[in-house]
C-alpha positions in Angstrom: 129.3 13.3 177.3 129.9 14.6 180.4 129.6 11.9 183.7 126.9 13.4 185.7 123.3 14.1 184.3 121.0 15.0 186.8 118.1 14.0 184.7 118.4 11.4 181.9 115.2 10.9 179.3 115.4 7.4 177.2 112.7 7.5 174.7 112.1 3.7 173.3 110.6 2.9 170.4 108.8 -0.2 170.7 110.5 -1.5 167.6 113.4 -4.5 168.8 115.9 -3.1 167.3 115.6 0.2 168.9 115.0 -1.4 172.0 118.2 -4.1 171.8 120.4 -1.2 170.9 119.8 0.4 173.7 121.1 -2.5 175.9 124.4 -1.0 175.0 123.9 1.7 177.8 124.0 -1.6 179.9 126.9 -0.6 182.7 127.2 3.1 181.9 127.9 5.7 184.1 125.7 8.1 182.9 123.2 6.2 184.0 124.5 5.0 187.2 124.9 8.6 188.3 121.8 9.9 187.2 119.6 11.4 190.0 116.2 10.5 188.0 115.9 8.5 184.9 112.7 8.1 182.9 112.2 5.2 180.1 109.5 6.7 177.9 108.0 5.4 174.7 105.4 8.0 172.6 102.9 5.3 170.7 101.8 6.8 167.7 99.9 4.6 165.0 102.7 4.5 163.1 104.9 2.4 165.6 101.7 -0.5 164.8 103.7 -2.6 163.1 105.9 -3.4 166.3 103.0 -5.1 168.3 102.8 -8.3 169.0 100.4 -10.3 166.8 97.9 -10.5 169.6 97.5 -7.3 169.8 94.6 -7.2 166.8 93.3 -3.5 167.2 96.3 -0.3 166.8 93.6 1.8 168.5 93.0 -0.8 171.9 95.3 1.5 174.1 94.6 -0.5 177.3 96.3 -3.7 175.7 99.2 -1.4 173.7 99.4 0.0 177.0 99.9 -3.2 178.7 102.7 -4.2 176.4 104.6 -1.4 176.0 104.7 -1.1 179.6 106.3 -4.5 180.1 108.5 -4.3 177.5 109.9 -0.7 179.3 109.8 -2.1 182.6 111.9 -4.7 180.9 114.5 -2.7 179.9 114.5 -1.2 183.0 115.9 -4.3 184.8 118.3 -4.5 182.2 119.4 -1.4 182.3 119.3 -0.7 186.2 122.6 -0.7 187.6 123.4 -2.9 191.0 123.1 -0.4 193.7 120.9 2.1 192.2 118.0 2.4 193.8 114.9 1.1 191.6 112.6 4.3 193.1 114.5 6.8 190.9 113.5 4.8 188.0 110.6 5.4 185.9 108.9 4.7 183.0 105.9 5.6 181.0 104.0 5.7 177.6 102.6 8.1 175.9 99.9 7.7 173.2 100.0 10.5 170.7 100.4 10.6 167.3 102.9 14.3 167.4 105.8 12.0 169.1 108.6 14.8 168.5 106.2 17.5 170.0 105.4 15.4 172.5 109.3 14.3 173.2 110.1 18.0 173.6 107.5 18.9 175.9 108.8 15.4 178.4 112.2 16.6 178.2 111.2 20.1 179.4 108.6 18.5 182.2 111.5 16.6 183.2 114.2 19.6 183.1 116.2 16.6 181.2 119.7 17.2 181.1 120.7 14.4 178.6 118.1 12.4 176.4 119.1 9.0 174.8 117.3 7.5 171.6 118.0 5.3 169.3 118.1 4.8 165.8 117.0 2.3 163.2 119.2 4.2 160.8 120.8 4.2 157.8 124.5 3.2 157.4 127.0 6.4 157.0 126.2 9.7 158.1 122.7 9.7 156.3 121.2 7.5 158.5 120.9 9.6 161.5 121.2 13.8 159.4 117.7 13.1 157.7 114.4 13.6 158.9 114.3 11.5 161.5 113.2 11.1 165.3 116.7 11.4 166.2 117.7 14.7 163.8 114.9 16.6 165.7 116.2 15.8 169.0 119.5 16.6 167.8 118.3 19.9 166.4 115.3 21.4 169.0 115.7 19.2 172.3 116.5 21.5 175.6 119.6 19.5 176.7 122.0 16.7 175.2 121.3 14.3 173.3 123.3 11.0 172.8 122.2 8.6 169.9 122.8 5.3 169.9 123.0 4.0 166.2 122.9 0.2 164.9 126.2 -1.4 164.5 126.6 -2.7 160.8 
């Protein structure tokens, strides 16, 4: 990875362990050097089973909305490093069900130079070359792409 990124993507699932793993870019400098950096999460109804048991309806955006935003303003804290100004920070979601269209067209919006996701993954090379989230970044996205993968 190279040090300076002028433009750095994160796309958050709303699954934990997604979320946690990404904790690991806690202190980088990547991020600390990044110009703009944008904390995105695309809900599709698939991601249902990571809301909160309050949460009763998959289709009552204005709640999903709500929670997903918290939960990437969150991890925004976390991530932010001392000194950075919060301004250059932002974060958003996304409801569509085509996430890795969608993902695509946010990194180009963006003119991304480096997206970060994360993967629930397999163990071994398998769990990140299949057909996955993170494969079609790897594969199509318009810059670089670090994953971060679960430590097992």
């Amino acid at each position: 990875m190279k040090g300076k990124y002028e433009s750095v993507v994160i796309d958050v699932s709303l699954d934990d362990t997604c979320s946690d793993q990404l904790l690991s870019l806690k202190g980088s400098p990547v991020l600390k050097n990044a110009s703009h950096v944008y904390i995105v999460s695309v809900y599709n109804e698939s991601m249902k089973e990571c809301l909160p048991s309050n949460i009763v309806d998959p289709k009552d955006f204005d709640e999903i909305g709500k929670f997903a935003k918290a939960k990437l303003e969150d991890l925004k804290m976390e991530l932010l490093p001392s000194g950075v100004e919060s301004s250059s920070w932002h974060t958003e979601v996304v409801f569509n069900n085509d996430s890795k269209r969608v993902a695509l067209e946010y990194l180009n919006e963006r003119k991304a130079s480096l997206a970060i996701t994360a993967t629930r993954g397999e163990q071994g090379i398998s769990g990140v070359f299949k057909d996955s989230f993170a494969f079609y970044l790897v594969q199509h996205a318009p810059c670089d792409v670090y994953v971060v993968r679960p430590v097992h």
